[in-house]
C-alpha positions in Angstrom: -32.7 -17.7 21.8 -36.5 -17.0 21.1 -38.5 -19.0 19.5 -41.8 -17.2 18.2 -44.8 -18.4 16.4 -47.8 -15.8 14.9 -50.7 -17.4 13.7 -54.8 -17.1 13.2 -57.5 -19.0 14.0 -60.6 -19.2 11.5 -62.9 -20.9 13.7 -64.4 -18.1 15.7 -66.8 -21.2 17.7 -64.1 -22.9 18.7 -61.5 -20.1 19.4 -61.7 -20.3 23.1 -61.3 -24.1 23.3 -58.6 -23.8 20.8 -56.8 -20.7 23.5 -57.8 -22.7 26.3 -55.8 -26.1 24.8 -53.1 -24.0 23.2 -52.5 -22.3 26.7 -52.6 -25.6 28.6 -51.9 -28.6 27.6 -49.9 -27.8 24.6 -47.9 -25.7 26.8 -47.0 -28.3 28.8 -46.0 -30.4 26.1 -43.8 -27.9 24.9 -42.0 -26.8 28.4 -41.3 -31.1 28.5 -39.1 -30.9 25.7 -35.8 -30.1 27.0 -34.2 -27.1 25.5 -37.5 -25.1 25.9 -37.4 -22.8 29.0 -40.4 -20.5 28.5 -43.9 -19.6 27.0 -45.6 -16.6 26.9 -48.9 -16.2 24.8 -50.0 -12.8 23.3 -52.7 -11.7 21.1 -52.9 -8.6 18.9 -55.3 -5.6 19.7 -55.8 -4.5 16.3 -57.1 -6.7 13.1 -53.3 -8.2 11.7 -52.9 -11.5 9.1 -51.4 -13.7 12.4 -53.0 -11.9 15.6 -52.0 -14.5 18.0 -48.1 -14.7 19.2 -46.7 -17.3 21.1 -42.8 -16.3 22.2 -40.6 -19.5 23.6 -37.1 -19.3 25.1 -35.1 -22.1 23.4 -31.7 -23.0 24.0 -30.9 -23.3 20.5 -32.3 -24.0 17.0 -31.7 -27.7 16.9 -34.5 -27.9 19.9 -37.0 -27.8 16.9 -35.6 -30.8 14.8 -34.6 -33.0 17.5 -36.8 -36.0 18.8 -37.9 -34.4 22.2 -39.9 -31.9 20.2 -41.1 -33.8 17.3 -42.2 -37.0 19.3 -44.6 -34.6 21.8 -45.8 -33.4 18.7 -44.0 -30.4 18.0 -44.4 -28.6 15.0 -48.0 -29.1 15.1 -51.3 -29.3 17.2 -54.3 -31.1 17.9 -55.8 -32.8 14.5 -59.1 -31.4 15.7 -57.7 -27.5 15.4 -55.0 -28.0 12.8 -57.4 -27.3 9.9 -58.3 -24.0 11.4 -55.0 -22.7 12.2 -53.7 -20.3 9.4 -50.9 -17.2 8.6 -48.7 -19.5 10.8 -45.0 -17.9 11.0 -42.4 -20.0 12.4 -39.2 -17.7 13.5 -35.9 -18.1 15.5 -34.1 -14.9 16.8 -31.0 -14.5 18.3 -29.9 -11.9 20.5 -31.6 -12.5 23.8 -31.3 -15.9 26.3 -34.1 -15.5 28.0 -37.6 -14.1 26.5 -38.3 -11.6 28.7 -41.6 -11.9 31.2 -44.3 -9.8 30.0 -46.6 -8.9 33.1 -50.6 -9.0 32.2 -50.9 -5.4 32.4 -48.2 -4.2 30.0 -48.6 -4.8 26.5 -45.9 -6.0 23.8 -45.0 -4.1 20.8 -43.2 -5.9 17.7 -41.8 -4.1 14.9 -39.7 -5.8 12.1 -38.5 -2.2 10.6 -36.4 -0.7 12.5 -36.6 2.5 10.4 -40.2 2.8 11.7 -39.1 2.3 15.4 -36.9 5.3 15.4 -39.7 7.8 16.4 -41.8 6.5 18.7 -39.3 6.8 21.6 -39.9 3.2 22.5 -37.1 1.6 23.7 -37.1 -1.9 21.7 -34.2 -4.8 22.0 -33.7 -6.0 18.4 -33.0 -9.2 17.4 -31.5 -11.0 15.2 -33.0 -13.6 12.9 -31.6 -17.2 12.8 -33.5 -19.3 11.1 -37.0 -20.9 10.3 -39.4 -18.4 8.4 -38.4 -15.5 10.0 -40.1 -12.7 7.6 -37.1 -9.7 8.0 -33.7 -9.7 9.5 -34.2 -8.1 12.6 -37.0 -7.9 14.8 -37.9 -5.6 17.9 -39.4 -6.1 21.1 -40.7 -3.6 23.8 -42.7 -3.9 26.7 -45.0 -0.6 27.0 -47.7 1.2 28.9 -51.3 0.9 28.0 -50.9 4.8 26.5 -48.1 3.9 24.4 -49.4 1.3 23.1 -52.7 2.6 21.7 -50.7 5.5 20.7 -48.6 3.3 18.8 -51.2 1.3 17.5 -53.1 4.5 16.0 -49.5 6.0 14.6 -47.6 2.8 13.1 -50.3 -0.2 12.7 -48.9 -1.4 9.6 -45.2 -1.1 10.9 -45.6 -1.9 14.5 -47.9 -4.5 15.9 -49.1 -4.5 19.7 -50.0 -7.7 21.6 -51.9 -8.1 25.1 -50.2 -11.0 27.2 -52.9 -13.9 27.0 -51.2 -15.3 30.2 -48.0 -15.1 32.4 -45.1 -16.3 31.1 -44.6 -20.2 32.0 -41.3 -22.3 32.9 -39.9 -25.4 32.1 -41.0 -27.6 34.0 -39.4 -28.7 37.2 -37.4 -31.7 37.4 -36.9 -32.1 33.0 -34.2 -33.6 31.8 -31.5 -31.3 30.0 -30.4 -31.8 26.7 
């Protein structure tokens, strides 16, 4: 199950501490939690309400509500950047185990209509949504080239967003506990 979470950041001073603390230590502090298995960061390439996109492999919803999330602070981040954190979209999708591992130089494309999908001859796995705020009933994800993606971005920028991996994908860490 995927796990994803879109959001801004208002604070344009502070926006590379906030990536920097978001990318670290708040990834560790989610990959503790058992029932998370991977993080993978992304941020948009064009201006969008939530341009930054955080995609988690969870083993199922109830990770979220149980106490290994909530007592590491899950749900929420650092006091000193929660004020500055807006358009923030919880969603759970179904339909894949494993996020897959999006390498630095491809980029991500995420389309909720899959009307809009149909001709760009992008080759998206669509998923299902399961919970939390998840804005449509299905959602697709594609890894593409750099082409398709600016292609795609000039074409279908209020149907299909595209996202530049902010890091490699993480793993749990070694030795957690299981659920």
């Amino acid at each position: 199950m995927l796990y994803m979470v879109e959001c801004a950041f208002t604070d344009p001073a502070r926006e590379q501490t906030w990536n920097d603390y978001y990318s670290g230590r708040k990834l560790d502090e989610v990959l503790a939690v058992p029932g998370f298995r991977t993080s993978q960061r992304f941020k948009a390439i064009t201006k969008i309400p939530s341009p930054y996109l955080a995609i988690h492999t969870v083993d199922a919803l109830d990770v979220l509500t149980g106490q290994g999330y909530r007592g590491r602070g899950g749900g929420s981040f650092d006091q000193s950047f929660q004020p500055c954190i807006t358009n923030w979209i919880r969603s759970f999708y179904g339909g894949l185990d494993r996020a897959p591992a999006y390498a630095e130089s491809d980029l991500l494309v995420v389309c909720d209509y899959p009307a809009k999908a149909q001709d760009t001859g992008i080759e998206f796995t669509w998923l299902t949504a399961a919970g939390l705020d998840s804005p449509t009933p299905q959602r697709g994800i594609a890894g593409v080239s750099k082409a398709q993606a600016e292609q795609v971005a000039k074409t279908h920028a209020t149907a299909i967003y595209v996202y530049v991996p902010m890091m490699a994908q993480r793993q749990e860490l070694p030795g957690k506990p299981s659920r």
